[in-house]
N, C-alpha and C positions, 0 to 999 in steps of 0.2 A: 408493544412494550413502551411504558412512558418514558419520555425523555428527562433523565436528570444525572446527577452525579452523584455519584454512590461512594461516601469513604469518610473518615473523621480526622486527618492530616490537615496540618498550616494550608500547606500548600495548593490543597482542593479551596480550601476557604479563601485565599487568595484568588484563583479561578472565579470561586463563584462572585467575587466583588466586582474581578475586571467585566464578566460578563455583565453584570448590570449597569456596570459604567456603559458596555458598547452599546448594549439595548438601547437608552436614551438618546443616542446620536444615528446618524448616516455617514458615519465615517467607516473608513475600509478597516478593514481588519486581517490582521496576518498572526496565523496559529502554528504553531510549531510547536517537533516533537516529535519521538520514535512513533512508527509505524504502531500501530496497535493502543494507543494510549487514550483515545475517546474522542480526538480532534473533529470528527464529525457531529458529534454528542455537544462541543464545547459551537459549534457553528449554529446547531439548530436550536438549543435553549437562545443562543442570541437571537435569534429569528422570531422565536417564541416569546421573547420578554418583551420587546418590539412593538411599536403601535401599527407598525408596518399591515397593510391589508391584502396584500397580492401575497403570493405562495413563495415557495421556497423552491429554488431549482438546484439540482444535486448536478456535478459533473465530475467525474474522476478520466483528469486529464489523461493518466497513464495509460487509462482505459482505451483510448480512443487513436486511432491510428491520427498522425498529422495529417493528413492527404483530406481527410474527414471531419478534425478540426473546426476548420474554419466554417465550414456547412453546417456544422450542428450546434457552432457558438451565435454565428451570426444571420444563419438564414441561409438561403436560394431564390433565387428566380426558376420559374420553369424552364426547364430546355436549357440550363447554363451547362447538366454534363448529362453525363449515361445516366438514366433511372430520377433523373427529376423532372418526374409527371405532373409537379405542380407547385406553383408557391409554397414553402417553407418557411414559417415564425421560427428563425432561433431563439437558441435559450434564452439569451440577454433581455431578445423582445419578451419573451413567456414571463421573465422576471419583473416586469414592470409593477412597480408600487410594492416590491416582493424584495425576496433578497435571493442570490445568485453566491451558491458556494463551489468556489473550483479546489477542487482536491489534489493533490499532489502536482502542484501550477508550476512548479520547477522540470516535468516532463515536455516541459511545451517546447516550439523548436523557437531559434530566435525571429523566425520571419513571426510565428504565431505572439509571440512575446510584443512585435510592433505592435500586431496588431489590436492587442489587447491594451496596450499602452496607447494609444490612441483613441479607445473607448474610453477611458479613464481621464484622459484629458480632457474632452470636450462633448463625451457622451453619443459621437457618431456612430451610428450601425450601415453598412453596407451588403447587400447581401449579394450572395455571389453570384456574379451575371446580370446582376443592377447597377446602373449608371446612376440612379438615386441615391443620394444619403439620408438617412435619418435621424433621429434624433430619440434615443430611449434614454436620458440621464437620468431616471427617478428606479434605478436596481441597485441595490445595496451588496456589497461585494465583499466575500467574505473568500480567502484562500488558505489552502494551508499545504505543509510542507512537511516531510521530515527529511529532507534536504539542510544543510548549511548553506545557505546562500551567499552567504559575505563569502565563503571557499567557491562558489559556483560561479560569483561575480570575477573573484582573482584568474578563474580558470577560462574565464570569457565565454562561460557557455549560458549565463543570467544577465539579462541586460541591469545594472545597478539604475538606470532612471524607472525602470519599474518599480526593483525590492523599493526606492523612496516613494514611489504612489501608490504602494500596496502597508507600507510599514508607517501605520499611521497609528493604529493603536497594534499593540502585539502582545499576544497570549501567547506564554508556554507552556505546554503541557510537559511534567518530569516521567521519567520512566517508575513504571511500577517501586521496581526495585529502590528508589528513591522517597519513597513510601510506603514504608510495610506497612504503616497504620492503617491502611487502607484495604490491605488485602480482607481481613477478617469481615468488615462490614460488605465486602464485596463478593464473598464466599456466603454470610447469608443472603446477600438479596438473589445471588444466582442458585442457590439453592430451594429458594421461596420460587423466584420466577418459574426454573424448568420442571419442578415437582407439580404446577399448576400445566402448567405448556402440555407434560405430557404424560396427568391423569394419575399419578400414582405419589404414594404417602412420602414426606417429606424424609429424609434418613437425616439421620443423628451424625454429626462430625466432630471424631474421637478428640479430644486436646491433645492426643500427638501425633494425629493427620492434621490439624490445624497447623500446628507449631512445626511442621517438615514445609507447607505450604507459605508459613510466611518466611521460612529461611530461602525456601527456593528463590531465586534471581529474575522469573519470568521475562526471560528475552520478548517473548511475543506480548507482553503487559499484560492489559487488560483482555486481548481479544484471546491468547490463549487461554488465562483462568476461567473467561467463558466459556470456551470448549471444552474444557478440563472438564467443569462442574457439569455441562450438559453428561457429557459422556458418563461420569462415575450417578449420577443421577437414572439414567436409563438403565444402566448392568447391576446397579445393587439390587441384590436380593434379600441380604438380612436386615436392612434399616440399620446397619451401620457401616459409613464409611472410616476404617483404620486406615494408618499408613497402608498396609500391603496392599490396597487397592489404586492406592496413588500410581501415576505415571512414574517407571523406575527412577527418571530423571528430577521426580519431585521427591519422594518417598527417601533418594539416596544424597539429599540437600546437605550441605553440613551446617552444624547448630550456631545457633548467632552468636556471638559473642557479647560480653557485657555493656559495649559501647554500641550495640544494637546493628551490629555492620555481618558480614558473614566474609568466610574466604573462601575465596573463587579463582580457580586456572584463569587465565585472560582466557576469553573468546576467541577463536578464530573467526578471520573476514568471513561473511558471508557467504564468500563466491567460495573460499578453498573451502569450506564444509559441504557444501551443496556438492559438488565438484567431489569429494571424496567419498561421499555418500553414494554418487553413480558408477565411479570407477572401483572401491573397495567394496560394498556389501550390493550391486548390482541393482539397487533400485530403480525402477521406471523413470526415465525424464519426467511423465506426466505428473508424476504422484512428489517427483522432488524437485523441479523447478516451475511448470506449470499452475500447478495448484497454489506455489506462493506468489504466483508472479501476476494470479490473477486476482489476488486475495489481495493485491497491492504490499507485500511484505517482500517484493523483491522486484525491486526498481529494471529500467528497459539497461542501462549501464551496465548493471549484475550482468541480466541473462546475455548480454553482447559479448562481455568476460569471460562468461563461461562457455558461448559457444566460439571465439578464441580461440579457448583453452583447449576444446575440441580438436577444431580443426589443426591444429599445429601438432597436435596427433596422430590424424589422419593424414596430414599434406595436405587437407584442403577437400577430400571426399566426405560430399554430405552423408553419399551413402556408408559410408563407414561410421560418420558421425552418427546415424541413426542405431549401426548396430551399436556403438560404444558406448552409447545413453543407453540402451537395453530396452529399445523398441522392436518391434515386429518390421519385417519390411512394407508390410501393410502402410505401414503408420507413415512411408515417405514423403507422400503429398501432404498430409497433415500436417508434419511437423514443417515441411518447407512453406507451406501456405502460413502457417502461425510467425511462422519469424520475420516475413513479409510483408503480415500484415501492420507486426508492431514495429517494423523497420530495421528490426535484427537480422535480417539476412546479409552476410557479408561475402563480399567478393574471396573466391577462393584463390585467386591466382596469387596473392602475398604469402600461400599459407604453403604454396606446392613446394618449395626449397627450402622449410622449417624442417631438421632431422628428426625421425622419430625418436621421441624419450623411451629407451628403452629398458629403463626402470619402473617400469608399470609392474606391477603383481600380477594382470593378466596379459598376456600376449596379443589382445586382439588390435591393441592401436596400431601396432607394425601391420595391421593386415589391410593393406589399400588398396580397393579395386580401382585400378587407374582409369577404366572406363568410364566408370561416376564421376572423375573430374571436372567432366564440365555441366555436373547438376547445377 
C-alpha cells in the first residue's frame, strides 16, 4: 500500500506542507499525536520526499524490552553477553545516509534517553562491549510520540535536554474526530484498497452508514476505520454496506449537530475500561490488554496499572491474577514471561497487606491461593 495521506481537511493540508518543509532539510523531527492517527505514515512520506539515499529504519521503542535497547539501537561486539555470536550493525549504523524513525521514544528508560542524547549531540555510536567509538552523524532522526512530553518532562520521567534536540521541527497529527472531513475520503480509499487486497467487488456505502460513520468519535482514528472497513469489506454479501452492518458502537453514534460537533459521554481512562472489560464481561487478558498493547494503543504505564490493579486484588498472587484476567493456568508462564520481558512484572510484596475489594460483582478476587505468593 502506497504511502500517502488520505482526507480533504485544513489540517491534513497543513501536514502535507510541514512535511515538505521537513523533506528539504536534516533536521530532527518530532511528531505527535493519538495512537492510531498515521504518525508513521507522516515519518516515511518525510523519508520519501527526501533526497536522502540510505533506507529508512523503523523502531517502535515500546516494542523492545530496555535490557535489548541499547543492542539493537547501537550495536554489539561479539561475546559482550549470552547469544552474541558475532558483530552486530545497530540501527543507527543501518541508517546511515537514511533516515532512523523511533516510534513511541517516550518509552525509553532515562539511562536509554542519555544515551540517545548523546548520539544527537555529537553523532557517537558505541557498541556494546566496545571500547571504540564511532562516528555515524549522517541518520536523519525522525520520532514520535503520543505521549505529552512537556507532562512527562514535569514528571521527571523525560529528560527536557532531549524533547529540545528532538523538537526542532514538530508535526501534529489531530485525532480523527477533529476531522470528520476526512473520514468520508478515507472510507473510500479503504474501500477501494481492501476490495482489491482481497479479490472481491467493491460494495456500495449507504448515505446513512456513511453519515453514522462520520458522527462516530473513532477513538482508535485512523487505524481503527481501517479495520472497520477491512472487516465490513470481507463479510458483505449483498454489495451493500447499511448502518446494521456497522460496529453497534458506529451504527448507535449520535447525529452531529449543526455546528458540525456531535455529543458524547466523556470517555473513560484507558486503564478503568480495559480493566472493566476483564473483571465485568470475563474477556481474556490476551484478547483485551495484550492485543492493544502490542498494537502500540496501550502504553507499558497502562498495562503496569492494570496489573496493579490486579494484584491489590489478589494481595499480590500472580497466580490468582491469572485466574482474574480469565486465563487458563496453562497460560502461567506466558503471562509471567510477557510482563518480564516488557518490565511490568512487579514485586508482589507491596501488594500482600492491600485488603480485598470486596465489591467485585464476581467473588473470585477474594479467592488467594497464598502459596502463589511468592510467584
Amino acid at each position: 500500500m502506497k504511502n500517502k495521506l488520505v482526507g480533504a481537511s485544513s489540517a491534513l493540508h497543513d501536514i502535507e506542507q510541514e512535511i515538505d518543509c521537513a523533506a528539504k532539510s536534516a533536521a530532527k523531527v518530532l511528531v505527535t499525536g493519538e495512537s492510531g492517527v498515521g504518525k508513521d505514515i507522516v515519518a516515511r512520506l518525510i523519508h520519501e520526499r527526501s533526497r536522502r539515499k540510505g533506507a529508512l529504519v523503523t523502531i517502535n521503542c515500546a516494542g523492545v524490552p530496555d535490557s535489548l535497547l541499547e543492542s539493537e539501537l547501537f550495536g554489539h561486539v561479539r561475546g559482550s553477553f549470552t547469544g552474541a555470536y558475532q558483530d552486530r550493525r545497530g540501527w543507527l549504523d543501518q541508517a546511515q545516509d537514511g533516515t532512523i524513525f523511533m516510534d513511541e521514544v517516550a518509552e525509553m528508560s532515562l539511562r536509554m534517553q542519555a544515551l540517545l542524547l548523546r548520539f544527537l549531540e555529537n553523532g557517537e555510536i558505541q557498541r556494546v562491549g566496545s571500547e571504540r567509538v564511532q562516528t555515524a552523524g549522517n541518520a536523519r532522526v525522525v520520532v514520535a510520540t503520543n505521549q505529552n512530553l512537556v507532562e512527562r518532562i514535569a514528571e521527571k520521567t523525560f529528560r527536557e535536554d532531549l524533547y529540545y534536540r528532538l523538537n526542532v521541527i514538530h508535526i501534529c497529527v489531530p485525532p480523527l474526530r477533529a476531522r470528520r472531513e476526512d473520514v468520508a475520503p478515507l472510507v473510500a480509499h479503504f474501500l477501494d484498497t481492501f476490495s482489491e487486497t482481497h479479490g472481491v467487488s467493491r460494495p456500495i456505502l449507504s448515505e446513512q452508514a456513511l453519515e453514522k460513520m462520520v458522527a462516530y468519535g473513532w477513538p482508535g482514528n485512523v487505524r481503527e476505520l481501517r479495520n472497520t472497513i477491512e472487516r465490513l469489506v470481507i463479510r458483505n454479501r449483498s454489495g451493500v454496506i447499511a448502518p446494521a452492518d456497522l460496529p453497534r458502537e458506529v451504527s448507535t453514534a449520535a447525529p452531529l449537530r449543526p455546528d458540525g460537533l456531535v455529543e458524547t459521554a466523556p470517555r473513560k481512562p484507558t486503564t478503568d475500561a480495559m480493566y472493566e472489560r476483564l473483571i465485568d464481561t470475563g474477556e481474556s487478558f490476551w484478547t483485551v490488554v495484550y492485543e492493544p498493547f502490542m498494537a502500540r494503543d496501550f502504553t507499558r504505564d497502562d498495562l503496569r496499572a492494570t496489573i496493579a490493579r490486579g494484584l491489590e486484588e489478589t494481595r499480590g498472587s500472580y497466580k490468582g491474577l491469572v485466574e482474574l484476567f480469565n486465563l487458563s493456568a496453562d497460560d502461567y508462564k506466558r503471562f509471567l514471561n510477557f510482563l518480564k520481558k516488557y518490565e511490568c512484572h512487579l514485586p508482589f510484596q507491596r501488594f500482600r497487606a492491600v485488603p480485598v475489594n470486596v465489591s467485585l460483582a464476581r467473588p473470585r478476587a477474594a479467592m488467594v491461593d497464598h502459596e502463589s505468593l511468592v510467584a
